[in-house]
C-alpha positions in Angstrom: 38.5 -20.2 25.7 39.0 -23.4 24.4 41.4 -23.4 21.7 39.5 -26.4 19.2 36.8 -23.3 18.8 39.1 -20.9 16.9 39.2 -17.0 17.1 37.1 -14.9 19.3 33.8 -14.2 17.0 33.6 -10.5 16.0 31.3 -8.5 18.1 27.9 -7.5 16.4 27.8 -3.8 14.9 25.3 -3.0 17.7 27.8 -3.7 20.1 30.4 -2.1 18.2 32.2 1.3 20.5 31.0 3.8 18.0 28.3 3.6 14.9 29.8 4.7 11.6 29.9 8.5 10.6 27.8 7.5 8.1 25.1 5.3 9.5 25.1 8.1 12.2 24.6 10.9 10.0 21.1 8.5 8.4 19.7 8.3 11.9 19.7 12.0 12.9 18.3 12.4 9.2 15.3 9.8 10.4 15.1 11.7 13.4 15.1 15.2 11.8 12.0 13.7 9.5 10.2 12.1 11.8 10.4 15.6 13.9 9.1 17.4 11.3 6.6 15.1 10.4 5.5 15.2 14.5 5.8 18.8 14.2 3.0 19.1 11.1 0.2 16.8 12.9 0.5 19.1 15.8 0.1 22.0 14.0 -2.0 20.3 12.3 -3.9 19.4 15.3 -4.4 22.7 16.8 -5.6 24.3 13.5 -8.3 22.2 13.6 -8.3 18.2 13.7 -8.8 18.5 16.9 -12.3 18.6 16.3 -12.5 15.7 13.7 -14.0 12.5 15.2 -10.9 9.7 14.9 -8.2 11.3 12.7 -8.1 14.1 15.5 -6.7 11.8 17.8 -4.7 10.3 15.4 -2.8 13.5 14.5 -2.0 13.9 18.5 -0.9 10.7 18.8 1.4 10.7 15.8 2.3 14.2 17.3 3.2 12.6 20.3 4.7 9.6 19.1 7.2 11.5 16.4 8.4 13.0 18.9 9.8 10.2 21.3 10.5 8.3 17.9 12.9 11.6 16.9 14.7 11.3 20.6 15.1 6.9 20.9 16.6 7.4 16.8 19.1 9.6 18.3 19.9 8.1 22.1 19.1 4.5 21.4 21.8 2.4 19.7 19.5 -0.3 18.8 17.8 -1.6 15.2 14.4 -1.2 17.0 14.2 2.7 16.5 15.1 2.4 12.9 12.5 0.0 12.5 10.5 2.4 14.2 11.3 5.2 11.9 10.8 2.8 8.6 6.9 2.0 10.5 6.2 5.6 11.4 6.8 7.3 8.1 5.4 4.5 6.1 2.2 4.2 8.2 2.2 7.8 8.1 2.6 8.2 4.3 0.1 5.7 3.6 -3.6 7.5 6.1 -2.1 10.3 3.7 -2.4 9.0 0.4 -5.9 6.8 1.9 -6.8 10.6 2.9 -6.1 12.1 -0.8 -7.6 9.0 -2.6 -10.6 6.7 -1.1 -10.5 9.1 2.0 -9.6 7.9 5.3 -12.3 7.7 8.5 -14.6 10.4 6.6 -11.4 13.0 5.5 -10.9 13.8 2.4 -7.8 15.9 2.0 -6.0 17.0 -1.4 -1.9 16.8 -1.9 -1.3 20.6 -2.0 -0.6 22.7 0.6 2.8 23.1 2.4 1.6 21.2 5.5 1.0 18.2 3.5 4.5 18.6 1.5 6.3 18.9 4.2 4.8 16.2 6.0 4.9 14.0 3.0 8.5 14.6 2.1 9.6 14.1 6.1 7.8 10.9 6.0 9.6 9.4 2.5 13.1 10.6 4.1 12.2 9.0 7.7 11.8 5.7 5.8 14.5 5.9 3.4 17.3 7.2 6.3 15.9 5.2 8.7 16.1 1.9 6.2 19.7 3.2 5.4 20.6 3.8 8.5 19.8 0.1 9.6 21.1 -1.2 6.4 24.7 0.7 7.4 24.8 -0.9 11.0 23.5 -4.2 10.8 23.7 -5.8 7.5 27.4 -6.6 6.7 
């Protein structure tokens, strides 16, 4: 290296040997939420959505992506998953509360119910660990 361009640049975190404990422990909370939140639309699904015009496929699809979201948050050492996670329970969260409100592609759902807990509270923790999680790793 030539010597007139000082010290060797520190690698980014992403390239860093190990994540932090911490920023670790945020992305399998993501990935936990954005399970359970997979886990709900499928059920979900099968309980009957499946029969519902557009938000049927919808739920299968979320089902279906939650699920390879959960895995990449855990095997894939890269901001995109987190970004990912921040997307997929935002989105999420939001056909909910269109769905509870103004109604969303003709269904009008109510916030009771321990599907739509659950699902809700999975979603606010996928974007809030996921947001932490990429916070921890790549903003110094």
């Amino acid at each position: 290296m030539d010597s007139s361009h000082g010290a060797v640049p520190p690698r980014p975190r992403s390239q860093s040997p190990a994540r932090p404990p911490a920023a670790r422990g945020w992305r399998l909370a993501a990935s936990l939420a954005v399970l359970v939140s997979a886990v709900v639309h499928v059920v979900l699904y099968v309980d009957g959505y499946d029969t519902i015009a557009v938000v049927g496929p919808l739920f299968l699809l979320n089902a279906v992506a939650g699920v390879a979201l959960a895995v990449l948050l855990v095997v894939w050492r890269h901001w995109l998953p987190l970004v990912g996670g921040i997307g997929f329970g935002g989105l999420t969260l939001l056909a909910f509360v269109l769905s509870t409100t103004v109604g969303f592609y003709g269904v009008n759902e109510t916030f009771a119910g321990t599907t739509e807990i659950v699902a809700a509270a999975a979603e606010v923790v996928a974007v809030v660990a996921s947001a932490v999680a990429l916070l921890r790793e790549y903003v110094r």
